[in-house]
C-alpha positions as CSV (number, residue, x, y, z in Angstrom):
1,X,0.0,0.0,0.0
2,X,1.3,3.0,-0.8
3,X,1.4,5.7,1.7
4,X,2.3,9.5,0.6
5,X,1.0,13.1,0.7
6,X,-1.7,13.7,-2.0
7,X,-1.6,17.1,-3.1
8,X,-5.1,19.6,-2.9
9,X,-6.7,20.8,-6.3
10,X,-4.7,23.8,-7.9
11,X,-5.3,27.1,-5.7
12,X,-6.2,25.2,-2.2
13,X,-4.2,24.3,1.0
14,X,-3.8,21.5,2.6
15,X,-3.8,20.8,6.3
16,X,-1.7,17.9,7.7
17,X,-2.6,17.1,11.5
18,X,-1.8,14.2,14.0
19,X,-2.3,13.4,17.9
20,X,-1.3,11.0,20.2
21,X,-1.1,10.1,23.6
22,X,2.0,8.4,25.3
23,X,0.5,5.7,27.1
24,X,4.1,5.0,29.6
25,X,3.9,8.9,30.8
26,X,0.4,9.8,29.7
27,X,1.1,12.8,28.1
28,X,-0.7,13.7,24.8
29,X,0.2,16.0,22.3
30,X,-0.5,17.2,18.5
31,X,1.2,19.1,15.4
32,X,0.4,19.4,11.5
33,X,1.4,21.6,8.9
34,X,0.1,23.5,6.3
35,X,0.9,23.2,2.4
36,X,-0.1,24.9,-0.9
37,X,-1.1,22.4,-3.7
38,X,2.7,22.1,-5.3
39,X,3.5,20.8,-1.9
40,X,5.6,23.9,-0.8
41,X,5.6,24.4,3.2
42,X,3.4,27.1,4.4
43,X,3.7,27.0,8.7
44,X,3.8,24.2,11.1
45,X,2.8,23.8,14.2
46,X,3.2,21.6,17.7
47,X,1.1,21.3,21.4
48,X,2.2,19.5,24.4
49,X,-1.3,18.8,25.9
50,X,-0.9,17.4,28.9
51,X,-2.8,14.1,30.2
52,X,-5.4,13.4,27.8
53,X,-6.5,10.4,25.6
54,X,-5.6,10.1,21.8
55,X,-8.8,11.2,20.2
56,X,-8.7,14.7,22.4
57,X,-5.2,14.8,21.1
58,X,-6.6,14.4,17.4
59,X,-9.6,16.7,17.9
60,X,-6.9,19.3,19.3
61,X,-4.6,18.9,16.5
62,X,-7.3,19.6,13.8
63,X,-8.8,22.7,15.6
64,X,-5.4,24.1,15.9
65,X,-4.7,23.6,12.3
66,X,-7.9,24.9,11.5
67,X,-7.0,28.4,13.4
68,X,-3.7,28.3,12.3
69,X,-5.5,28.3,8.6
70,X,-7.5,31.2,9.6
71,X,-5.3,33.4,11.0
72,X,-3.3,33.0,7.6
């Protein structure tokens, strides 16, 4: 299977996010990026969240990304 970045239609931008939890310290965290459709590097960003589970860390990372998108 392959696995790789699939670029947006011509004109768009693209938002990469992730989460996870650490399960041996329980911390959680979340980071993504944002790119244009020829794949060029727009701003990235990371959270330590603290204890949390992994789908809070998901849901965090997206709404980050998503602001980080409309402040831009």
């Amino acid at each position: 299977i392959f696995i790789g970045w699939k670029r947006p239609p011509e004109g768009w931008v693209k938002l990469n996010c992730d989460g996870s939890r650490n399960n041996r310290v329980g911390i959680a965290g979340c980071g993504g990026l944002l790119r244009v459709s020829d794949g060029r590097w727009i701003k990235g960003y990371s959270q330590k969240l603290g204890a949390g589970d992994a789908l809070h860390a998901e849901m965090w990372g997206m709404y980050l990304g998503l602001d980080l998108a409309r402040q831009q």
